[in-house]
N, CA, C and O atoms as a GROMACS GRO file, in nm:
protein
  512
    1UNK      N    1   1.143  -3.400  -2.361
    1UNK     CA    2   1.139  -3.352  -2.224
    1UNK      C    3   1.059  -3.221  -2.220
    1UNK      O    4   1.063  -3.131  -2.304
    2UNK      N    5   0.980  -3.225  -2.102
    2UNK     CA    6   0.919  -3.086  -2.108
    2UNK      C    7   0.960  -2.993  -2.026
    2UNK      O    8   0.988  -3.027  -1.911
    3UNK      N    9   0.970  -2.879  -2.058
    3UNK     CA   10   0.979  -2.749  -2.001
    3UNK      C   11   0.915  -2.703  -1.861
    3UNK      O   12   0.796  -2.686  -1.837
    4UNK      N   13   1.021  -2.688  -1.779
    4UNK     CA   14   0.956  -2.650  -1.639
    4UNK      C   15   0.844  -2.573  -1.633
    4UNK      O   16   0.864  -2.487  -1.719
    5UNK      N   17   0.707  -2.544  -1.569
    5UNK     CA   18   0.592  -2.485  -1.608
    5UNK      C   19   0.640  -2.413  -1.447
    5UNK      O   20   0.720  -2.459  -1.366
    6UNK      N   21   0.572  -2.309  -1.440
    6UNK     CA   22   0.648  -2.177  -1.333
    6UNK      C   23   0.503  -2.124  -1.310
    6UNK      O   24   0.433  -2.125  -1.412
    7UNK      N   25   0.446  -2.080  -1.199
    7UNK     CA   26   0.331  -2.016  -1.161
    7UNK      C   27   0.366  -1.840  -1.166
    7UNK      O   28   0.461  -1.781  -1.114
    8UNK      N   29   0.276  -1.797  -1.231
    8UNK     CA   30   0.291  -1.673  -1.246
    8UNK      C   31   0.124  -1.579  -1.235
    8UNK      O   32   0.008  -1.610  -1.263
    9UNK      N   33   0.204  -1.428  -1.165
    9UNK     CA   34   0.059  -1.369  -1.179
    9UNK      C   35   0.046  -1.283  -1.250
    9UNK      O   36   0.147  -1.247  -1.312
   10UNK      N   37  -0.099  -1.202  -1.277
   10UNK     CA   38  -0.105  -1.070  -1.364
   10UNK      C   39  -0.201  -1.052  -1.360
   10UNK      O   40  -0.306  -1.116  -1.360
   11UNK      N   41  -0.135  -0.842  -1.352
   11UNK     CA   42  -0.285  -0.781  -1.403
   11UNK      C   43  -0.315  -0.683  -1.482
   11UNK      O   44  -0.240  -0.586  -1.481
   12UNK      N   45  -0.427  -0.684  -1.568
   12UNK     CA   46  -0.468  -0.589  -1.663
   12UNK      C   47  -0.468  -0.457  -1.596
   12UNK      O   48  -0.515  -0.424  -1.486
   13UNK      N   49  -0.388  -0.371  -1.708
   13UNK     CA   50  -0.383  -0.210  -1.682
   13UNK      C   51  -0.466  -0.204  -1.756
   13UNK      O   52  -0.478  -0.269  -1.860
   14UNK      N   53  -0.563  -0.090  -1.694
   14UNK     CA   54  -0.678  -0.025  -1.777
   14UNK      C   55  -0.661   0.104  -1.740
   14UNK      O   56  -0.637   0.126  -1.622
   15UNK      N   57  -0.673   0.219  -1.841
   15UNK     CA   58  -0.726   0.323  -1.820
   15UNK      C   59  -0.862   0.355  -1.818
   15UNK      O   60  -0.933   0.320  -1.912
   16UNK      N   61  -0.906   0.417  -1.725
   16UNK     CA   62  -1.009   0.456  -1.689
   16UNK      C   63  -1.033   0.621  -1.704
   16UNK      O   64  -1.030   0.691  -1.602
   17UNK      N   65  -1.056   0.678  -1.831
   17UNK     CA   66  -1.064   0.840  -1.784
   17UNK      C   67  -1.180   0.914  -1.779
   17UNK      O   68  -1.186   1.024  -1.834
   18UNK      N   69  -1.289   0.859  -1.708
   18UNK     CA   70  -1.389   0.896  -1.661
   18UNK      C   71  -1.441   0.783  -1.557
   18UNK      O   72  -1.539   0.724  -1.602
   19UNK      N   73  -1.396   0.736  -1.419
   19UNK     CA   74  -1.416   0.668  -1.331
   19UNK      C   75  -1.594   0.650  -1.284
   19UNK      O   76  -1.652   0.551  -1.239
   20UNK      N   77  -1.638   0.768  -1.310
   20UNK     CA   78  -1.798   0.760  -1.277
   20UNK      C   79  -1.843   0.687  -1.387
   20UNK      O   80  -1.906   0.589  -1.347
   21UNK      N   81  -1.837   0.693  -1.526
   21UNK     CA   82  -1.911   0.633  -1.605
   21UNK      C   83  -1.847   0.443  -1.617
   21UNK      O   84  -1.892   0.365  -1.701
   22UNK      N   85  -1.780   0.421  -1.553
   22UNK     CA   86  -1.743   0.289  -1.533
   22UNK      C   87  -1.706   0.182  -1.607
   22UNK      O   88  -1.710   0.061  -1.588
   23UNK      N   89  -1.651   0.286  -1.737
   23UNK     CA   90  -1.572   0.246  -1.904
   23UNK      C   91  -1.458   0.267  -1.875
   23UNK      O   92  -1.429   0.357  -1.796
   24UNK      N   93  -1.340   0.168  -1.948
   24UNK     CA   94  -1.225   0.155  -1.956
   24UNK      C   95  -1.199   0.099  -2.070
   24UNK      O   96  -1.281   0.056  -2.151
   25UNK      N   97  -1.044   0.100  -2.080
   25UNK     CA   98  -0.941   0.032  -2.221
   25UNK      C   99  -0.853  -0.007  -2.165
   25UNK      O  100  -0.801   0.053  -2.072
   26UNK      N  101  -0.819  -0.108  -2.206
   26UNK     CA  102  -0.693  -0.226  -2.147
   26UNK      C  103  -0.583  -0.158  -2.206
   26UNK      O  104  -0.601  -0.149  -2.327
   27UNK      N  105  -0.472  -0.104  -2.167
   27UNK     CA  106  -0.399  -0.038  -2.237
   27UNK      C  107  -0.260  -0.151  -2.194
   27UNK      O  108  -0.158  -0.142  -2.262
   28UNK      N  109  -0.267  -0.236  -2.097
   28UNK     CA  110  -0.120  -0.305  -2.074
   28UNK      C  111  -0.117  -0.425  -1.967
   28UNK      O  112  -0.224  -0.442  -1.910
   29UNK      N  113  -0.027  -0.500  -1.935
   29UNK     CA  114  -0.013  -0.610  -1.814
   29UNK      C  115   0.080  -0.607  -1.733
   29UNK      O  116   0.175  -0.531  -1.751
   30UNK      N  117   0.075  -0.654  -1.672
   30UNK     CA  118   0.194  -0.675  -1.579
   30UNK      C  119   0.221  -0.838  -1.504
   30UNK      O  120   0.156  -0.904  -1.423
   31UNK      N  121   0.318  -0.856  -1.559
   31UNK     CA  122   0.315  -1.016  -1.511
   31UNK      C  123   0.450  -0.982  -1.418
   31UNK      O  124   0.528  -0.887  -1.427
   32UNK      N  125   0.447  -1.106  -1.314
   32UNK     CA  126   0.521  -1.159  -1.200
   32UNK      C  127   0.527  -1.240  -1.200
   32UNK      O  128   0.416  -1.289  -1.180
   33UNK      N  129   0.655  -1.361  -1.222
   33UNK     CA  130   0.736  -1.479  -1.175
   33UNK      C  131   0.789  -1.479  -1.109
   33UNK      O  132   0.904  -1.436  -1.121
   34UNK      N  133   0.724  -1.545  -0.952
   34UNK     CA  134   0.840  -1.538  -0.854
   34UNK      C  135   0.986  -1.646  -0.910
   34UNK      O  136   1.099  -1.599  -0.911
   35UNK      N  137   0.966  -1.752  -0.942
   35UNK     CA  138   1.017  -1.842  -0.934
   35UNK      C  139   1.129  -1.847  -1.052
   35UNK      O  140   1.225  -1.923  -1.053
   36UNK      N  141   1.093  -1.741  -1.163
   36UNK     CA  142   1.172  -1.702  -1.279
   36UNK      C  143   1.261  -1.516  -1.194
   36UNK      O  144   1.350  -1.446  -1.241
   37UNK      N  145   1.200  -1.503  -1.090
   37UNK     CA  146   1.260  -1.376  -1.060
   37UNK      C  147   1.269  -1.286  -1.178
   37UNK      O  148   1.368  -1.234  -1.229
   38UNK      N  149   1.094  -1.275  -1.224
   38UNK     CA  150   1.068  -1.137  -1.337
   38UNK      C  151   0.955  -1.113  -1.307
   38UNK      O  152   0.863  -1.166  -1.243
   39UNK      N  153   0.980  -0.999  -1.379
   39UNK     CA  154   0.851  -0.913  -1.336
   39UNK      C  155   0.887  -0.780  -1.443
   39UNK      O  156   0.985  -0.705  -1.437
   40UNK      N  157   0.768  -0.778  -1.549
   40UNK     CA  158   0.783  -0.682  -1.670
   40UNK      C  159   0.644  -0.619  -1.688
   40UNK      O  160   0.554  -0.664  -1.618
   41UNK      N  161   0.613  -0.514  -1.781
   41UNK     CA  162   0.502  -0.471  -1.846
   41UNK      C  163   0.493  -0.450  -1.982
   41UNK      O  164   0.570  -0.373  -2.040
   42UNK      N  165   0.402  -0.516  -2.040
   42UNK     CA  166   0.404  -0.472  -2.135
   42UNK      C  167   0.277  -0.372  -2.229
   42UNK      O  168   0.156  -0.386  -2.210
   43UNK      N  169   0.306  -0.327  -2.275
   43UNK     CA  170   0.205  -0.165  -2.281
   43UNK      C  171   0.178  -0.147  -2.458
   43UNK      O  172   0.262  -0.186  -2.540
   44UNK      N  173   0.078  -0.095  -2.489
   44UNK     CA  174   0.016  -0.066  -2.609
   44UNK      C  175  -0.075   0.034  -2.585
   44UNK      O  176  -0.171  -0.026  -2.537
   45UNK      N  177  -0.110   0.194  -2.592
   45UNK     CA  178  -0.217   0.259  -2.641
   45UNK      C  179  -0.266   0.308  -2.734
   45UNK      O  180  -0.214   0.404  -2.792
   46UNK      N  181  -0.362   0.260  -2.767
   46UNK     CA  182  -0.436   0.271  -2.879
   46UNK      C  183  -0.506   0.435  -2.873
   46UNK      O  184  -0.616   0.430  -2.820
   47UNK      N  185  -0.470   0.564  -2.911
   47UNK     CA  186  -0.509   0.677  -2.838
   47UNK      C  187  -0.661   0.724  -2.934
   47UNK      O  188  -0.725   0.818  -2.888
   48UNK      N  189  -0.720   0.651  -3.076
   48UNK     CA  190  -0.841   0.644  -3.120
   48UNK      C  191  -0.926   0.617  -3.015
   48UNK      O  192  -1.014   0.694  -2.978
   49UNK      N  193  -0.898   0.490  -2.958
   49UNK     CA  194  -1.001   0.433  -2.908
   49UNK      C  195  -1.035   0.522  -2.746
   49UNK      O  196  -1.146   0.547  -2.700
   50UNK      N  197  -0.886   0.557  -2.681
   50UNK     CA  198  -0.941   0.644  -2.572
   50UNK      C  199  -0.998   0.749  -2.563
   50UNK      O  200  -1.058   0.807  -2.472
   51UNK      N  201  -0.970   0.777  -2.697
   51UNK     CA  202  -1.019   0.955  -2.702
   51UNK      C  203  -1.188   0.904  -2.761
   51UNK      O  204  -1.271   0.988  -2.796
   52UNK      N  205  -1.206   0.801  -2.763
   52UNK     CA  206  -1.381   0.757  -2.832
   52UNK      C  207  -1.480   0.752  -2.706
   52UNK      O  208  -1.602   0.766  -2.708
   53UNK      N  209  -1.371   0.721  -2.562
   53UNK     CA  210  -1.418   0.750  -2.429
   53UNK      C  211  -1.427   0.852  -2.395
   53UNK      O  212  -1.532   0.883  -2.338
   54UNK      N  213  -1.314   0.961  -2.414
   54UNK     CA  214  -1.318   1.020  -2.332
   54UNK      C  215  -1.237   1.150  -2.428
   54UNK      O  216  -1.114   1.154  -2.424
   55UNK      N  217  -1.313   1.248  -2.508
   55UNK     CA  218  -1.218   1.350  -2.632
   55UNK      C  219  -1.152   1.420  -2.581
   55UNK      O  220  -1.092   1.494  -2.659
   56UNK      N  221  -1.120   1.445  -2.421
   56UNK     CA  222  -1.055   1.540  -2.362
   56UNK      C  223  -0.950   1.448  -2.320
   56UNK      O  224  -0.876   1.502  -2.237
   57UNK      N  225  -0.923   1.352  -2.342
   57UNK     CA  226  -0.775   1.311  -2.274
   57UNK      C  227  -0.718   1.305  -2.317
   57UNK      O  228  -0.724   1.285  -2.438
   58UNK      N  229  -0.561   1.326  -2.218
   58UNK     CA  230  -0.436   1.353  -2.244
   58UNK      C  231  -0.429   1.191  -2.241
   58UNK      O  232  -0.476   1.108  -2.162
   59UNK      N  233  -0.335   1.176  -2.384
   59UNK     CA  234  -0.321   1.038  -2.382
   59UNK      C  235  -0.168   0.996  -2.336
   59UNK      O  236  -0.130   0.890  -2.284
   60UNK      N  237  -0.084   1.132  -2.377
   60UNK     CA  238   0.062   1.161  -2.330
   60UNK      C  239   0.098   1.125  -2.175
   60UNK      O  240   0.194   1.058  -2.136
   61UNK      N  241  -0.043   1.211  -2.070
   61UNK     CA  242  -0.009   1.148  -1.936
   61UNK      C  243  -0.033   0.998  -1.926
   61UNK      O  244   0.026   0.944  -1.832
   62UNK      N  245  -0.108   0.919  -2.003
   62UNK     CA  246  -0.155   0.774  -2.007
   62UNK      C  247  -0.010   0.733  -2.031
   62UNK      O  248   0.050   0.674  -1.941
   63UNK      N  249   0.049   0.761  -2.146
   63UNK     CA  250   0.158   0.677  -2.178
   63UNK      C  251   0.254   0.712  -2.052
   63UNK      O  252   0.287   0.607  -1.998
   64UNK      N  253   0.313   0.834  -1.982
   64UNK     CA  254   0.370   0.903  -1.894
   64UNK      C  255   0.318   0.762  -1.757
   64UNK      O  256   0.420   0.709  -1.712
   65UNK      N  257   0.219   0.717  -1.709
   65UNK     CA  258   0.202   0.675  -1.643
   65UNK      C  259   0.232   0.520  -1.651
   65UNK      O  260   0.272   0.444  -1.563
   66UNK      N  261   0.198   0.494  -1.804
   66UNK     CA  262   0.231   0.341  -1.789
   66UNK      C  263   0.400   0.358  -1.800
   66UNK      O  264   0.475   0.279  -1.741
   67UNK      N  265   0.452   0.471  -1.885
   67UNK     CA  266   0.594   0.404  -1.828
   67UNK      C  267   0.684   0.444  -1.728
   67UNK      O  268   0.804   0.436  -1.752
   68UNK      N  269   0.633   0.498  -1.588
   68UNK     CA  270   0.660   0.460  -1.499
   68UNK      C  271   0.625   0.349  -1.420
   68UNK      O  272   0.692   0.318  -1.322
   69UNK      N  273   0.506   0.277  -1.462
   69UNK     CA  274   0.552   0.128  -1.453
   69UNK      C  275   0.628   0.072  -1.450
   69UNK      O  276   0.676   0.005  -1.359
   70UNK      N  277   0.673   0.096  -1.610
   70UNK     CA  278   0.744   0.009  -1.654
   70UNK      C  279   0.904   0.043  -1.583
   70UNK      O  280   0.976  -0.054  -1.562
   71UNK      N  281   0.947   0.167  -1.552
   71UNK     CA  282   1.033   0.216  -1.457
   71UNK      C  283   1.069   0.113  -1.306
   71UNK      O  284   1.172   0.075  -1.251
   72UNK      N  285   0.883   0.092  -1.273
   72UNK     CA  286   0.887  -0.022  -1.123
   72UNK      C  287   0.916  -0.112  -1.150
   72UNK      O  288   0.996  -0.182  -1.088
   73UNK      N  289   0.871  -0.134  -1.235
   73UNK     CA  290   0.960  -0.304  -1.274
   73UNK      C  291   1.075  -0.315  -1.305
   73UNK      O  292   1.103  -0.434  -1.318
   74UNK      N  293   1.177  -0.234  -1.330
   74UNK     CA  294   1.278  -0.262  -1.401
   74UNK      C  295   1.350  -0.276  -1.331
   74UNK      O  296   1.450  -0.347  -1.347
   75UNK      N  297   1.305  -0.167  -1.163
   75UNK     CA  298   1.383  -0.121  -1.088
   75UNK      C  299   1.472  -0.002  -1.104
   75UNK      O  300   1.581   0.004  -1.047
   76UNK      N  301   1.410   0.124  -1.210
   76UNK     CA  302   1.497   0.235  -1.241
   76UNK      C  303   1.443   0.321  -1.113
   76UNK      O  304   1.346   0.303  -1.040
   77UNK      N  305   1.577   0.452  -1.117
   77UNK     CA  306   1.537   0.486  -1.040
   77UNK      C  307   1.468   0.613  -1.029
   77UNK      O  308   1.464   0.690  -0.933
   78UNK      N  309   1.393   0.624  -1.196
   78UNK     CA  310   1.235   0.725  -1.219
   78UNK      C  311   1.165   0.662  -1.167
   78UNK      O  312   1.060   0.726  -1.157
   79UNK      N  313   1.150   0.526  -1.104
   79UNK     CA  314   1.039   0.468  -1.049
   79UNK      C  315   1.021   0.499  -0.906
   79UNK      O  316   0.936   0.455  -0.828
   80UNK      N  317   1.104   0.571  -0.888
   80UNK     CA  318   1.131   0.597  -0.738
   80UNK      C  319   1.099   0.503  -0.601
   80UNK      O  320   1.065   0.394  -0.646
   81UNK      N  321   1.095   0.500  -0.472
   81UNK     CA  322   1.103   0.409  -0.394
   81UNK      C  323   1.048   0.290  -0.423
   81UNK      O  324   1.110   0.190  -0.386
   82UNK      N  325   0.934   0.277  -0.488
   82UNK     CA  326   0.872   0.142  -0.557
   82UNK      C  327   0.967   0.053  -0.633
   82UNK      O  328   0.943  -0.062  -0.668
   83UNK      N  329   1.064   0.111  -0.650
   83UNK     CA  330   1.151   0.075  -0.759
   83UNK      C  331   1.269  -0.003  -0.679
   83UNK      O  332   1.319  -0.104  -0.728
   84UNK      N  333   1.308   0.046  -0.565
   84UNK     CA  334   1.436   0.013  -0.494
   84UNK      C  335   1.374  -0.116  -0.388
   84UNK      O  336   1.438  -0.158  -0.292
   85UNK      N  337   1.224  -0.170  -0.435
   85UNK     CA  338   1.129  -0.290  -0.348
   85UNK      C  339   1.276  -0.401  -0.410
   85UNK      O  340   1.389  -0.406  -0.456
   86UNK      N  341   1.168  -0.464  -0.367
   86UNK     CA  342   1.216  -0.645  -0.429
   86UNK      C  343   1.099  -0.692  -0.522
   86UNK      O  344   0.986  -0.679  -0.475
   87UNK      N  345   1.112  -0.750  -0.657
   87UNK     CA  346   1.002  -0.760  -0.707
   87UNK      C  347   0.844  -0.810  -0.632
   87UNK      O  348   0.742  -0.749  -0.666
   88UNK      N  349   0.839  -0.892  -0.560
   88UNK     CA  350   0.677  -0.930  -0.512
   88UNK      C  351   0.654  -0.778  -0.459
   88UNK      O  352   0.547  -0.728  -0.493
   89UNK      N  353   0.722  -0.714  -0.396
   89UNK     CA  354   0.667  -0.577  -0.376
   89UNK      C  355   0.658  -0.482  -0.465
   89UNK      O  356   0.576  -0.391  -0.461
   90UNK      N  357   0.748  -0.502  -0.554
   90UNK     CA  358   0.724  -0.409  -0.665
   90UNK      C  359   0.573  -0.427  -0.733
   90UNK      O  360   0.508  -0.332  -0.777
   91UNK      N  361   0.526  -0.579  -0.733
   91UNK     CA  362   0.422  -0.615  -0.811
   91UNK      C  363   0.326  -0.600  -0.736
   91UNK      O  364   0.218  -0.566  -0.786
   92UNK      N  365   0.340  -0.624  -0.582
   92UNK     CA  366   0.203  -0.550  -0.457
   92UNK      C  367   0.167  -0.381  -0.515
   92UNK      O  368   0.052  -0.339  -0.529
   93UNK      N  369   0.275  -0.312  -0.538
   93UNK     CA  370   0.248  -0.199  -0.530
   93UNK      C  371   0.187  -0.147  -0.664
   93UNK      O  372   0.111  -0.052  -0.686
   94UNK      N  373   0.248  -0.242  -0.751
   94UNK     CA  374   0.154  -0.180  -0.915
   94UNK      C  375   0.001  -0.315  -0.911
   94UNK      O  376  -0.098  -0.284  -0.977
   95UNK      N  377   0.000  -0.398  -0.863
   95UNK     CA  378  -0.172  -0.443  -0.863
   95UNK      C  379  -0.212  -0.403  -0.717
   95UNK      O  380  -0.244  -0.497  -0.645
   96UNK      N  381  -0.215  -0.274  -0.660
   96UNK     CA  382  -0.268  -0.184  -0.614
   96UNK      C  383  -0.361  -0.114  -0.624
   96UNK      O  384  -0.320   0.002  -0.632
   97UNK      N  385  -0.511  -0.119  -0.630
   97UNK     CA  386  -0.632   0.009  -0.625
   97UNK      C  387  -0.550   0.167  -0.635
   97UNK      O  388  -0.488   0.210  -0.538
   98UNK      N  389  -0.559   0.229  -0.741
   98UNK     CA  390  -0.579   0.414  -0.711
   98UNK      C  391  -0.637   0.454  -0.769
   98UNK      O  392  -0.674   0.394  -0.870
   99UNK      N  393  -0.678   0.572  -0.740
   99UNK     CA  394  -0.803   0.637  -0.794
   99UNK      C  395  -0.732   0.720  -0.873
   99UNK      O  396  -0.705   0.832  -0.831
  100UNK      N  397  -0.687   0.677  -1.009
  100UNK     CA  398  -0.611   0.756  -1.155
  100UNK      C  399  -0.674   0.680  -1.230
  100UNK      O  400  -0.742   0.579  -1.211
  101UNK      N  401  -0.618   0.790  -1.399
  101UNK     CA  402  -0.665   0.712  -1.458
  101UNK      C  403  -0.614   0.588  -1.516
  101UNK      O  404  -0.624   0.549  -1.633
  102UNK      N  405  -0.555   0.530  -1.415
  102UNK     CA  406  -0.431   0.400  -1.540
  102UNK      C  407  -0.472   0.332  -1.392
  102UNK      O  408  -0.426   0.383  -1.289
  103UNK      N  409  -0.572   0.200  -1.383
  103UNK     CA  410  -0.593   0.092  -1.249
  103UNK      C  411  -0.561  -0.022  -1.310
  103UNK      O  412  -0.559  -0.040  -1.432
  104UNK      N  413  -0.536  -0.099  -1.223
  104UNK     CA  414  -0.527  -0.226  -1.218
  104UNK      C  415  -0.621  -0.307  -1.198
  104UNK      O  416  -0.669  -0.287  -1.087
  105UNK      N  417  -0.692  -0.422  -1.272
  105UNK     CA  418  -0.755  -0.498  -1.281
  105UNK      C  419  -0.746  -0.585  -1.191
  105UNK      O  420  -0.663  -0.564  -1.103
  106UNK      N  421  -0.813  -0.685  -1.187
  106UNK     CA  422  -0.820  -0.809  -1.017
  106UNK      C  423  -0.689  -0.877  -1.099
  106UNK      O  424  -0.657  -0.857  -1.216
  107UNK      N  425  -0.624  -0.965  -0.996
  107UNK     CA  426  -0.519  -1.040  -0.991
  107UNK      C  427  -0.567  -1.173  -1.083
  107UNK      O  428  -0.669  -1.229  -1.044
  108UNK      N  429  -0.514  -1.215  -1.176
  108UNK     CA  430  -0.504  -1.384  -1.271
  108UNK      C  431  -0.369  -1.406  -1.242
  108UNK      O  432  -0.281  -1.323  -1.217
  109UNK      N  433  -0.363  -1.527  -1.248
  109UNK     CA  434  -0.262  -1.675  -1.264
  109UNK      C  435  -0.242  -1.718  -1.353
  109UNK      O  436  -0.300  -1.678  -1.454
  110UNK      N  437  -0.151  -1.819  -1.356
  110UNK     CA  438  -0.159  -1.911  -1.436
  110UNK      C  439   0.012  -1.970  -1.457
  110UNK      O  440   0.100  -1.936  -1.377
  111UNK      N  441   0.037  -2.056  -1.568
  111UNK     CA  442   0.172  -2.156  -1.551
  111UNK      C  443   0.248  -2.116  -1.647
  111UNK      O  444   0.191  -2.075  -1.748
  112UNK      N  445   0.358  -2.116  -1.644
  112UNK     CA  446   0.442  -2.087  -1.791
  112UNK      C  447   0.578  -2.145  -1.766
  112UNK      O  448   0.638  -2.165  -1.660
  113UNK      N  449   0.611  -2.166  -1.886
  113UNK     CA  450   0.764  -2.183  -1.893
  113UNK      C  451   0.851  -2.073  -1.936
  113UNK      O  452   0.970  -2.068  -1.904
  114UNK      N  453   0.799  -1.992  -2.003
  114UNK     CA  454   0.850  -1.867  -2.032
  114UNK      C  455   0.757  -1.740  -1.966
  114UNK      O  456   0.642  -1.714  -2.002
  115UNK      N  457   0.809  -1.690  -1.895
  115UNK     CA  458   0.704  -1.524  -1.840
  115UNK      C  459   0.730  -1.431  -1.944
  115UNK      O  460   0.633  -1.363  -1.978
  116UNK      N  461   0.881  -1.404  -2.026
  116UNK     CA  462   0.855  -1.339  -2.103
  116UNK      C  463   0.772  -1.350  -2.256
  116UNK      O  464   0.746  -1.258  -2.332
  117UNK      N  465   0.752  -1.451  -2.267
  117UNK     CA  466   0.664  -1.500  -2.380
  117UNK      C  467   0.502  -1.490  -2.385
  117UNK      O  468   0.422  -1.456  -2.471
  118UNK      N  469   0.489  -1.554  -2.200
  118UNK     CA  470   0.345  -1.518  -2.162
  118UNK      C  471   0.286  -1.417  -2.148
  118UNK      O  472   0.165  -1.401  -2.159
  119UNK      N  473   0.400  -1.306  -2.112
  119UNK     CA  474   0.322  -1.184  -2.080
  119UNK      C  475   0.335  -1.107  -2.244
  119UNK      O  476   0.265  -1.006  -2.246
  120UNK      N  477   0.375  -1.122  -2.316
  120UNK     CA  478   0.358  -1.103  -2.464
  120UNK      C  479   0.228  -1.177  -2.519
  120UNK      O  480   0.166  -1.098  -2.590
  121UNK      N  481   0.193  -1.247  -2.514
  121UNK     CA  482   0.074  -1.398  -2.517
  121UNK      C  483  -0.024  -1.269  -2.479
  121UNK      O  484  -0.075  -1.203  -2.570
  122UNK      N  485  -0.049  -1.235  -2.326
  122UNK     CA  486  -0.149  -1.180  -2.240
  122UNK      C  487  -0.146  -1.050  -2.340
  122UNK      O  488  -0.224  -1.057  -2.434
  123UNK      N  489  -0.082  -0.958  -2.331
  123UNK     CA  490  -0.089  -0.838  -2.414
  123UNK      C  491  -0.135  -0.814  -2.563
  123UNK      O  492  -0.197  -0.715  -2.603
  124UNK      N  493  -0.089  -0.933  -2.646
  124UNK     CA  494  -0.153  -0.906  -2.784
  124UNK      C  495  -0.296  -0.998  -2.776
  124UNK      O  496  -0.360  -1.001  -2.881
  125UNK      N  497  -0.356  -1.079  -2.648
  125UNK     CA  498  -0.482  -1.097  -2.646
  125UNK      C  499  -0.556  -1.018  -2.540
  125UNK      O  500  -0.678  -1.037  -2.539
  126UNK      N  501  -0.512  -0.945  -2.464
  126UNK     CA  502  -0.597  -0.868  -2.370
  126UNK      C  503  -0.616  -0.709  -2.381
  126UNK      O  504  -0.710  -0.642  -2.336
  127UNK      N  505  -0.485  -0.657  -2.464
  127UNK     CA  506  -0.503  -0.542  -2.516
  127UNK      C  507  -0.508  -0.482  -2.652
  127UNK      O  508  -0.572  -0.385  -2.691
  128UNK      N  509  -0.393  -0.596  -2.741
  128UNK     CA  510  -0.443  -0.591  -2.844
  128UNK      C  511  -0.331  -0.534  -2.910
  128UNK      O  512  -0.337  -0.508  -3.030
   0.00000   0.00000   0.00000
């Protein structure tokens, strides 16, 4: 028998710490299952490779930023009002455009039977 397959979305966190020169590092994801009712991030910075962009960054606020992410998703309440959403809003508000250095990449899809497996899947192939 096979495993229910579940539509799910996501998007690449990149830091960006120089927005004019139009270089980034995938530092994390964020997946959403409506239908599994999850919604997680999962995060890796590599602080060699950012500081090869950019030798003046604070890589501390990078991590500081992705885990208040990870705060929105959980629903803590360091995540502050983002946090007290319902997940599809929680996930509107982190694949959101801002002009920092930690953006969100365009929106992907795709099917799973597990979201927490997939978004593990997405992270050790998209960030590494």
């Amino acid at each position: 028998m096979t495993a229910t397959r579940m539509a799910y979305q996501y998007v690449v966190l990149r830091c960006v710490p120089r927005p004019e020169r139009e270089e980034f590092l995938n530092v994390g994801v964020v997946l959403h299952c409506q239908a599994a009712d999850f919604l997680d991030v999962a995060w890796s910075v590599d602080a060699d490779r950012l500081r090869a962009l950019h030798p003046g960054i604070d890589v501390d606020q990078v991590c500081e930023a992705l885990a208040f992410t990870d705060w929105v998703c959980r629903g803590d309440e360091r995540g502050g009002a983002a946090a007290r959403q319902s997940l599809g809003q929680r996930f509107g508000f982190l694949k959101a455009p801002r002009s920092t250095v930690l953006q969100p990449g365009p929106v992907h899809g795709g099917l799973t039977a597990d979201p927490a497996r997939q978004l593990e899947h997405l992270r050790e192939r998209l960030v590494g």
